[in-house]
C-alpha positions as CSV (number, residue, x, y, z in Angstrom):
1,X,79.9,69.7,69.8
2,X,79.3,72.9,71.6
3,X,81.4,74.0,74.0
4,X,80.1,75.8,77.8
5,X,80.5,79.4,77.7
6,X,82.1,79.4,80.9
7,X,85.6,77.5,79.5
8,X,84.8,80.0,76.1
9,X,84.8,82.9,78.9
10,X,87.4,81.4,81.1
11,X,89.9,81.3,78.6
12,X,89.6,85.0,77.6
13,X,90.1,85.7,80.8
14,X,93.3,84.1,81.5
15,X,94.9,86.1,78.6
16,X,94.1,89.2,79.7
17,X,95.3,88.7,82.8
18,X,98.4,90.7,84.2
19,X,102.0,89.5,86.2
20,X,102.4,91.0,88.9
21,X,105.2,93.9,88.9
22,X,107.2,94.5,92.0
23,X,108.4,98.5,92.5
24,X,110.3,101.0,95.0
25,X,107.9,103.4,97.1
26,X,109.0,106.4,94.6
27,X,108.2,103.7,91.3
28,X,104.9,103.3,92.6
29,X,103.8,106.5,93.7
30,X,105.6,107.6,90.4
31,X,102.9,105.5,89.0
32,X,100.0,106.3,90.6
33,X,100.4,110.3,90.3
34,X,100.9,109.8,86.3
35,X,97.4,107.6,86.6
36,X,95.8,110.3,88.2
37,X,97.1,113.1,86.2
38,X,95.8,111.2,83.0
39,X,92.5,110.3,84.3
40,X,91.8,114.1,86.1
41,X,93.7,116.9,83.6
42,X,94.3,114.4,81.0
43,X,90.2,113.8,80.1
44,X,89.7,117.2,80.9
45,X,92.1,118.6,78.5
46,X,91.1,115.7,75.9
47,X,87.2,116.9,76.2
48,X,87.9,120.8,75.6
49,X,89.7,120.0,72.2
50,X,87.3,117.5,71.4
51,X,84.3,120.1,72.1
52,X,86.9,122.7,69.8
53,X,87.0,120.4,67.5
54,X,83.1,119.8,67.3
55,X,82.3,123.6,67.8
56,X,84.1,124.0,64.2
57,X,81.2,122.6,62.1
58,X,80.2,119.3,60.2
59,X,81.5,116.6,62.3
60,X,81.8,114.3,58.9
61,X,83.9,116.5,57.4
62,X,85.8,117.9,60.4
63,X,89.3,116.4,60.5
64,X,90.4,118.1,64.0
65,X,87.5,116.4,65.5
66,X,89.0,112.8,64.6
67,X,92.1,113.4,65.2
68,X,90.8,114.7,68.6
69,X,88.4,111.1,68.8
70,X,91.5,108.8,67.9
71,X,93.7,111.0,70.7
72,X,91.3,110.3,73.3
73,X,90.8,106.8,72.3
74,X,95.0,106.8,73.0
75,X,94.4,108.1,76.3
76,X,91.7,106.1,77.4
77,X,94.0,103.3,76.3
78,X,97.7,104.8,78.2
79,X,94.6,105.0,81.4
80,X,93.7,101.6,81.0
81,X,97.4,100.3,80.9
82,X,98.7,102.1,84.2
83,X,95.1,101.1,86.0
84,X,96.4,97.4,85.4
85,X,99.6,98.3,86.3
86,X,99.4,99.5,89.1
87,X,96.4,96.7,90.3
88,X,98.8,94.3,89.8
89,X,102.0,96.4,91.7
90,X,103.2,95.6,95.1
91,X,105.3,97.1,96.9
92,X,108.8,95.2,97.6
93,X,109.7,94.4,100.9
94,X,113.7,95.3,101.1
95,X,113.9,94.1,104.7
96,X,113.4,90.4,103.9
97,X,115.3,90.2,100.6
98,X,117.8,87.8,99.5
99,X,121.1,89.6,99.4
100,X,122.7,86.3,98.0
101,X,121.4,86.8,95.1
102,X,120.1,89.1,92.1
103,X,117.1,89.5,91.9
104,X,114.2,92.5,91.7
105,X,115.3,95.7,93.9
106,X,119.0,94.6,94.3
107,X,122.1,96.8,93.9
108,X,124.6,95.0,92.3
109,X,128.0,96.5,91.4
110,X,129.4,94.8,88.2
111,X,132.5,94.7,86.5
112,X,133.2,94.3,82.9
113,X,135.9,92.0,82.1
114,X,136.6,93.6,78.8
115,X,137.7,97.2,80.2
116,X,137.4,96.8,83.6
117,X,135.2,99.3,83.9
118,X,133.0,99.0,87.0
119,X,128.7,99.6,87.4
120,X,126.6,99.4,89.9
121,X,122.6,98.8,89.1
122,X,119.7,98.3,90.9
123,X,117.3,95.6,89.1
124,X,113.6,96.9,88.7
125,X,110.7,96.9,87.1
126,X,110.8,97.4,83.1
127,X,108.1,100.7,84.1
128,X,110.7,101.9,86.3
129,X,114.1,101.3,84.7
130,X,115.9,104.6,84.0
131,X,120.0,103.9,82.9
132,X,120.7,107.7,83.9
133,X,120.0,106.7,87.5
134,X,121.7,103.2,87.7
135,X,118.0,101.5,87.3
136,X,118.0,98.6,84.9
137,X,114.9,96.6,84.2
138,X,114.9,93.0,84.7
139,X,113.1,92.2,81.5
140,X,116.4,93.9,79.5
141,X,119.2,91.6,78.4
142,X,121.5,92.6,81.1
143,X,118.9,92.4,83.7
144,X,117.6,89.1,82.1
145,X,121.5,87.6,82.4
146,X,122.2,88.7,85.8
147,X,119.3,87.5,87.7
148,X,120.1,84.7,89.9
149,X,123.9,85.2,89.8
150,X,125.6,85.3,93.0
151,X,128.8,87.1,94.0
152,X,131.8,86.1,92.2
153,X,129.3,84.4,88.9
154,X,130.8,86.2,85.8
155,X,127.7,86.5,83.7
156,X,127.9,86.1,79.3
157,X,125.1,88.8,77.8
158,X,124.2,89.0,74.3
159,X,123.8,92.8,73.8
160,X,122.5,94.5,71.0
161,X,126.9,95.6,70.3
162,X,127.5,91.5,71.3
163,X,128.4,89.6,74.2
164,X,129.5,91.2,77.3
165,X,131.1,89.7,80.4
166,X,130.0,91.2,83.4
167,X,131.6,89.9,87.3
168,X,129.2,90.1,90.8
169,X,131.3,92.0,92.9
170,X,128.9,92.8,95.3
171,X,125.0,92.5,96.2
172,X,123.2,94.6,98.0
173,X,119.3,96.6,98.8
């Protein structure tokens, strides 16, 4: 039995479909100036070594020409990536956050119960995360184990070096 093109159709489009990402003002502009760098000096760049490339002779032979072909290819591709990206960003509202709670955008400061050392993090998106700058993405381990977790919660991560035990101490935007 044939099936109707529109479930056939229907179906690919559900899997190409994106989650939506919340981000900071500066994650999202961050974003969106990257996406326009790529898509304005990146192509430009990408066509003068491709029109190199082509300038040097027999294009079935030329080497530097596919390599050029296959880099562009990558680029359209990195273009494609952010475009959906950033489509499906929003911007987080801090003002009506739950501070009860982790969850995307907080500042929570930790404490491991193995050395006492104290952290403090603020939970973003994976595009965003930076460890230098106390920005962890939610979709790491750490992130993935605090979420939810309120203020006093001691919270059991598996970590790549094992299981860590980190405290809430406090929750915050």
């Amino acid at each position: 039995m044939k099936r109707p093109f529109f479930l056939l159709y229907s179906g690919d489009k559900s899997i190409a479909m994106s989650k939506i990402s919340y981000y900071t003002e500066e994650g999202l502009k961050k974003l969106k100036d990257e996406l326009h760098s790529l898509k304005t000096k990146g192509r430009s760049d990408m066509a003068k070594q491709i029109a190199e490339a082509r300038d040097k002779g027999d294009l079935s032979e030329n080497a530097e020409y596919d390599a050029a072909k296959d880099a562009q290819g990558l680029l359209e591709m990195k273009i494609s990536k952010l475009e959906d990206l950033v489509a499906n960003a929003r911007l987080a509202d801090k003002s009506s956050m739950d501070t009860s709670i982790i969850s995307i955008l907080s500042k929570a400061k930790l404490k491991n119960k193995k050395n006492n050392a104290i952290v403090e993090y603020m939970f973003v998106a994976e595009e965003e995360a930076d460890l230098k700058t106390g920005k962890i993405s939610v979709k790491s381990p750490i992130g993935k184990g605090l979420l939810g977790k309120k203020v006093g919660d001691v919270a059991i991560i598996d970590v790549p070096a094992g299981k860590i035990e980190l405290e809430v101490l406090e929750i915050g935007v």
